[in-house]
C-alpha positions as CSV (number, residue, x, y, z in Angstrom):
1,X,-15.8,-16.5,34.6
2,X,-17.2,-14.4,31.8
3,X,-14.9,-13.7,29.3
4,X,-14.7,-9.7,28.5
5,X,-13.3,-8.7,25.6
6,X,-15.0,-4.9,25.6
7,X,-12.7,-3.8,28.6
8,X,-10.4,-2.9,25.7
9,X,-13.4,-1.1,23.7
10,X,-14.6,1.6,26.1
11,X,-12.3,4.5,24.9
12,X,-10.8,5.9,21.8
13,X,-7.2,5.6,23.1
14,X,-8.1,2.1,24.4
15,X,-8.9,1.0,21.4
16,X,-6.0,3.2,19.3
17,X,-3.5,0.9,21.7
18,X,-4.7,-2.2,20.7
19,X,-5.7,-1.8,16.7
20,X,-4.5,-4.7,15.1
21,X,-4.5,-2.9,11.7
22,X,-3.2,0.6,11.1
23,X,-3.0,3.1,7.8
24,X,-1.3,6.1,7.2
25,X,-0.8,8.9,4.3
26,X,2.5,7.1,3.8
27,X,0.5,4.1,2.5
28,X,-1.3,5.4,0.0
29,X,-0.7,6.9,-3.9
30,X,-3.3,8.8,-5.6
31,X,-4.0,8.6,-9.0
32,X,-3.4,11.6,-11.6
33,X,-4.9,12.3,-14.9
34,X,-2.3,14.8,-17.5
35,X,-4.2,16.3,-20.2
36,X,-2.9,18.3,-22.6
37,X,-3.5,22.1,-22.3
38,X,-2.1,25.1,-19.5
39,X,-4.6,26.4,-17.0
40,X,-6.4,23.2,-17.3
41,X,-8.6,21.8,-14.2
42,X,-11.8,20.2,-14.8
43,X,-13.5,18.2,-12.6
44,X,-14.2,14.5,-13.7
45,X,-17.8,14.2,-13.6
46,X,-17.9,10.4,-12.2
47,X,-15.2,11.2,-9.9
48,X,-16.2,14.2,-7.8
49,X,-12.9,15.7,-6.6
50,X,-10.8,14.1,-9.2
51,X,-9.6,16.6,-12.2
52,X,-8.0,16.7,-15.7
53,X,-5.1,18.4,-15.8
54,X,-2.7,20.1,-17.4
55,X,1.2,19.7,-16.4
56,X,1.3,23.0,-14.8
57,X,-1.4,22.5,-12.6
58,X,-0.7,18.5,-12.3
59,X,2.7,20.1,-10.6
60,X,0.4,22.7,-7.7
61,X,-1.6,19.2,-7.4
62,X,1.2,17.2,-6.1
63,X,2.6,19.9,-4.2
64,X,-0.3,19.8,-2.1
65,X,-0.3,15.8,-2.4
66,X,2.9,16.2,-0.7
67,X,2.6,18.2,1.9
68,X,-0.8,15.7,2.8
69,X,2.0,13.2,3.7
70,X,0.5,11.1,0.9
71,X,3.4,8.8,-0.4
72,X,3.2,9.1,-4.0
73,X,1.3,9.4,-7.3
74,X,0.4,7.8,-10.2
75,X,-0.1,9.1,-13.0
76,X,-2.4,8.3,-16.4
77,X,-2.2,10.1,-19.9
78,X,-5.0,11.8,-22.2
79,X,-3.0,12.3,-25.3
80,X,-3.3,15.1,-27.8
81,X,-3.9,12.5,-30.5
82,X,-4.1,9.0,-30.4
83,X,-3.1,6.4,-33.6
84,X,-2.9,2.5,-33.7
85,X,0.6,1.7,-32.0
86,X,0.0,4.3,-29.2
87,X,3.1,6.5,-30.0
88,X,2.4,9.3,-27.9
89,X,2.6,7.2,-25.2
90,X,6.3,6.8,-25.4
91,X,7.4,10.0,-27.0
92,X,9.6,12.3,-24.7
93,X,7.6,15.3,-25.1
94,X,4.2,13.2,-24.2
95,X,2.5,14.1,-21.4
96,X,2.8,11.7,-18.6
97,X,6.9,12.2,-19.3
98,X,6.2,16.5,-18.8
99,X,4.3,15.7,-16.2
100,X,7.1,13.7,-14.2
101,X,9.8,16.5,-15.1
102,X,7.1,19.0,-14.0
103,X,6.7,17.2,-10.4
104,X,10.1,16.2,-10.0
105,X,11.2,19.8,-10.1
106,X,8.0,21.1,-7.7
107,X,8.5,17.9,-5.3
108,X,11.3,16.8,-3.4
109,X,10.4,13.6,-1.8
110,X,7.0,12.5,-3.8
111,X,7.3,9.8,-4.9
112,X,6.3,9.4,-8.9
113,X,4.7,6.3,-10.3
114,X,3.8,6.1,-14.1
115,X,1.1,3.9,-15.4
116,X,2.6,2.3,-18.3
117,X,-0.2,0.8,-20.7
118,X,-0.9,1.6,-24.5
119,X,-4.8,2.3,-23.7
120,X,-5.4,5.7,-23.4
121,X,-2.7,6.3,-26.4
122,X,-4.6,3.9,-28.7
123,X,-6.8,5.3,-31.4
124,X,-8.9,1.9,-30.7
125,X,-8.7,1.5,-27.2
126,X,-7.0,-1.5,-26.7
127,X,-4.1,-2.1,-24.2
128,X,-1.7,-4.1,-27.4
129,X,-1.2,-3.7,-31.0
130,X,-4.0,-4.9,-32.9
131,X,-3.9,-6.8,-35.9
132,X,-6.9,-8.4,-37.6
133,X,-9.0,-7.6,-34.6
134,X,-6.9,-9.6,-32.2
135,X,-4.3,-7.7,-29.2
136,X,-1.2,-9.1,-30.2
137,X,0.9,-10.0,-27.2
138,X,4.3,-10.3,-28.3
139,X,4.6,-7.4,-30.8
140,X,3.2,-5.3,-27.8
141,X,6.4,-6.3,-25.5
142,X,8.6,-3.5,-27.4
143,X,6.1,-0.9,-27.2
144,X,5.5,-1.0,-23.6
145,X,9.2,-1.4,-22.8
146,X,10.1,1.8,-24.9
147,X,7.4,3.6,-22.9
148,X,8.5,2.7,-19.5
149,X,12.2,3.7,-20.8
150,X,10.8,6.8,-21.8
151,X,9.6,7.5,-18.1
152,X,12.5,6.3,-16.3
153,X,14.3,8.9,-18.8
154,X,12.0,11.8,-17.9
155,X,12.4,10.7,-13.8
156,X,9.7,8.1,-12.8
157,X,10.6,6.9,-9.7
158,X,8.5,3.5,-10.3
159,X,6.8,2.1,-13.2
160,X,4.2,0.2,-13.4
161,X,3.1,-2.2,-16.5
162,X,-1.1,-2.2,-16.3
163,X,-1.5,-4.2,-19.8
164,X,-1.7,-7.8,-18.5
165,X,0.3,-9.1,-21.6
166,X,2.2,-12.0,-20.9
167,X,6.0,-11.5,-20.7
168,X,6.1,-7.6,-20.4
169,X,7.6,-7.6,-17.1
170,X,10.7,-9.2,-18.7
171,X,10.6,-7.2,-21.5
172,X,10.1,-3.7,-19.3
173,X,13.1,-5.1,-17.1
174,X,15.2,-5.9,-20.2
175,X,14.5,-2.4,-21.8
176,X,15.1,-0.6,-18.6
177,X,18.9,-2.8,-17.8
178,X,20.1,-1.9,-21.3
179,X,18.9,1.6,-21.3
180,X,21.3,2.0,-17.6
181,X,17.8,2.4,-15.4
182,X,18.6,-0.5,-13.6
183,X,17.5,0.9,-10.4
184,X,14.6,1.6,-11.3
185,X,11.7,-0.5,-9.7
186,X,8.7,-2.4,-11.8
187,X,5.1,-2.2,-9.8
188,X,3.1,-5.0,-12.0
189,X,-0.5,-4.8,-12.0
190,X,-0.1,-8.6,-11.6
191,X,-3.4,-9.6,-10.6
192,X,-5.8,-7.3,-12.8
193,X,-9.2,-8.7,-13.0
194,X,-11.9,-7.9,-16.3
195,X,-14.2,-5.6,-14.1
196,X,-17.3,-4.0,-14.0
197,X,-15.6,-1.7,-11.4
198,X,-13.5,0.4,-13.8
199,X,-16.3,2.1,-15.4
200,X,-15.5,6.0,-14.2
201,X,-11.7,5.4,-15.2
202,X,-12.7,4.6,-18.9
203,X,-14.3,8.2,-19.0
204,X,-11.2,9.5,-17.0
205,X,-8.6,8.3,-19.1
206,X,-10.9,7.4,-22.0
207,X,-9.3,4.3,-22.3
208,X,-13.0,2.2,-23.9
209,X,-12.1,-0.2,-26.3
210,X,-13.5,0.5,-29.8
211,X,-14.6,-3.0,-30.4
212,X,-14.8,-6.0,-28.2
213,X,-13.6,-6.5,-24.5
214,X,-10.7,-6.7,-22.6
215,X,-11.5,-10.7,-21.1
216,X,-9.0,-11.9,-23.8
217,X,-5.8,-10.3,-21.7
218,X,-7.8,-9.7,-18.5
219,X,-8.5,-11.8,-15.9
220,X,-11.7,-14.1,-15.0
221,X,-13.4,-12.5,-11.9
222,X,-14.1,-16.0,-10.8
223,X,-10.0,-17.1,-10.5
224,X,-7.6,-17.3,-7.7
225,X,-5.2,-19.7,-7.9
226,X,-5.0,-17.7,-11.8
227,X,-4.0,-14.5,-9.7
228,X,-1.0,-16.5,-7.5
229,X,-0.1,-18.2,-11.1
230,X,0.8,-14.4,-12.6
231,X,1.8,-13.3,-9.8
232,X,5.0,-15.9,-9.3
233,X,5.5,-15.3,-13.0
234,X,5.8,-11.3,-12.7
235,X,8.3,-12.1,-9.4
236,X,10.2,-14.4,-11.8
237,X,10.3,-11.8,-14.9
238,X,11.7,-9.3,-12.2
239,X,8.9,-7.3,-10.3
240,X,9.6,-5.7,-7.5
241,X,5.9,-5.1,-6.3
242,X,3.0,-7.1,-7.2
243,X,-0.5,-5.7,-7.5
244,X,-4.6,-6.5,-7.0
245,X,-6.9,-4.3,-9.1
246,X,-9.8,-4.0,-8.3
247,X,-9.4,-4.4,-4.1
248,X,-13.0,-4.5,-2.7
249,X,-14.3,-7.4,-4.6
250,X,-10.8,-9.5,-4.6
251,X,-9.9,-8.4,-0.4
252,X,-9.6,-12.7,-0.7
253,X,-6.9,-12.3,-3.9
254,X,-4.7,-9.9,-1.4
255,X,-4.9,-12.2,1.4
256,X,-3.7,-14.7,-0.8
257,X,-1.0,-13.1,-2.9
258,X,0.6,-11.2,0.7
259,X,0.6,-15.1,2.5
260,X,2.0,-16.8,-0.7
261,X,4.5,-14.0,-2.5
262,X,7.7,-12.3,-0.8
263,X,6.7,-9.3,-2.9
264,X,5.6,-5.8,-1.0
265,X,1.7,-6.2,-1.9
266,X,-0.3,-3.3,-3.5
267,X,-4.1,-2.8,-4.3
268,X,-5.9,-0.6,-6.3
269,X,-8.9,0.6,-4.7
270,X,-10.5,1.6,-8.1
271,X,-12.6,4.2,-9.3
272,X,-15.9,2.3,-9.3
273,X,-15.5,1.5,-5.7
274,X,-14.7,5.0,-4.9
275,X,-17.8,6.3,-7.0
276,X,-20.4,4.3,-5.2
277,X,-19.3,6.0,-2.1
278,X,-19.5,9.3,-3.3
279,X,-22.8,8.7,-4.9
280,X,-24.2,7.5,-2.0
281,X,-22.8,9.9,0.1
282,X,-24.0,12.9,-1.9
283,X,-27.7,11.1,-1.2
284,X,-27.2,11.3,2.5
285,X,-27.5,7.6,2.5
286,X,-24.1,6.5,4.2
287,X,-21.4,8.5,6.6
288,X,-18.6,9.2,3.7
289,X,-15.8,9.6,6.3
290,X,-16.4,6.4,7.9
291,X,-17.0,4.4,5.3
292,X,-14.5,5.5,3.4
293,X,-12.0,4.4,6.3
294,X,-13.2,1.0,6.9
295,X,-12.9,0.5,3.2
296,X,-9.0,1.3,2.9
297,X,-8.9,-0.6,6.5
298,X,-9.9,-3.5,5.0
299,X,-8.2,-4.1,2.3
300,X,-4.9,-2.8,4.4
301,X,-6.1,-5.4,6.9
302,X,-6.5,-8.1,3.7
303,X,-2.5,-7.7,3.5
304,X,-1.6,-4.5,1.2
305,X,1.3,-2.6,2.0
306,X,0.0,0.0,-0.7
307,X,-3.0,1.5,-1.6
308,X,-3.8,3.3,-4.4
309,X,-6.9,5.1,-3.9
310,X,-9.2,8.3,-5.2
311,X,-10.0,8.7,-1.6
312,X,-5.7,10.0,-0.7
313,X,-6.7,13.0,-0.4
314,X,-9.5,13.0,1.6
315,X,-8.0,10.1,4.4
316,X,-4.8,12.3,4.5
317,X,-6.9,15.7,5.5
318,X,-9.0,13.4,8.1
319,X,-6.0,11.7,9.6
């Protein structure tokens, strides 16, 4: 007997019943750049779609986030000035911290995730205090716990340390305890690789380094069992989520970190990836829609219960 596995392939709601693998608004949060300024919304111009903006119009954007059924946001900082510890980044009155009172009074159920990493607040660039050239790891630790205090205080719902020091999960967990935010969960961007693929975020956030590279705190694009090794020690400092960044190149990393860890399992789908399909797209060379939902497939498929992805918007309209 021939075996005849394309009975189940000849219609649409054959194949709906059957899908091994499905995605949903629910599963993904989109990114948000906050820029000082009022009125302010200008496009990103290696992210076509993606903006700058100010808090009052970061507050219409997630409005309309919302209503897409998306399930949250994340937001990144351009401060007004930047200096060598990063202070902005942790003020009250910065503006990631505006932004989250600004969409916490527009949204009800949006859920608000803050990127918390001294990079785009650093006059050189660099995700630590610098001293003699080097990123100082421990002398970072308070920093990055004050600024993820700072959050929870203005209403994060979820924050989520990006810097790849070792020990700041601890330390954010510690400083959010003692400050009476005990509740309040830590995404860690456990598994963050030194990539070629953030190159449109660095103009986004501007967030270069001044000097050097990030390889020294980063992680080698050639490691695995490096990615489950952070990972267990993140879970043991106290995350509550663990995360891959980038997700295309690293679908094996997912696999790995949902079969090992106990940990809900997040990707970032990064801005390089999503600005190769938009390039190519605008050429006429690939079919956007579709390849932009075989992308986030896979990597849901690869094991991520969360995506974060430039393309939110766009699945959630198509969906």
């Amino acid at each position: 007997m021939i075996e005849r596995p394309r009975r189940l392939r000849r219609t649409e709601r054959l194949r709906a019943m059957v899908r091994e693998t499905t995605l949903s608004p629910a599963n993904l949060i989109y990114p948000l750049f906050v820029a000082p300024g009022e009125g302010l919304r200008r496009e990103i111009p290696s992210l076509p779609g993606c903006f700058h903006l100010s808090v009052d119009e970061v507050a219409r954007e997630a409005e309309e986030v919302e209503k897409l059924g998306i399930g949250g946001v994340i937001l990144f900082g351009l401060p007004s000035a930047k200096d060598p510890v990063g202070s902005e980044g942790y003020a009250d009155d910065g503006v990631v911290q505006r932004s989250v009172r600004a969409i916490r009074s527009a949204c009800k159920e949006l859920l608000v995730v803050t990127d918390v990493c001294l990079c785009e607040y650093t006059s050189h660039g660099h995700c630590g205090v610098v001293e003699d050239g080097e990123v100082q790891n421990d002398p970072t630790l308070a920093l990055l716990a004050r600024m993820a205090v700072s959050h929870a205080r203005a209403g994060a719902h979820v924050v989520a340390p990006s810097d790849m020091m070792d020990g700041r999960v601890g330390a954010i967990r510690e400083g959010l305890d003692e400050a009476g935010y005990a509740a309040i969960p830590i995404l860690s961007y456990a598994a963050k690789y030194a990539s070629a693929f953030y190159g449109p975020f660095r103009e986004a956030a501007d967030s270069a380094p001044q000097f050097g590279d990030r390889r020294g705190y980063q992680m080698d694009p050639a490691n695995v069992r490096e990615a489950l090794r952070e990972v267990s020690l993140d879970v043991e400092e106290g995350a509550d989520m663990v995360m891959v960044k980038p997700a295309l190149p690293y679908l094996d990393v997912i696999r790995a970190v949902a079969e090992t860890s106990d940990r809900p399992v997040a990707a970032y789908n990064v801005s390089g990836e999503y600005a190769m399909v938009k390039a190519a797209a605008a050429r006429g060379w690939v079919d956007e829609d579709r390849m932009m939902r075989e992308i986030l497939t896979s990597i849901r498929r690869a094991g991520a219960d969360v995506i974060l992805t430039y393309h939110a918007k766009d699945f959630a309209r198509r969906a």
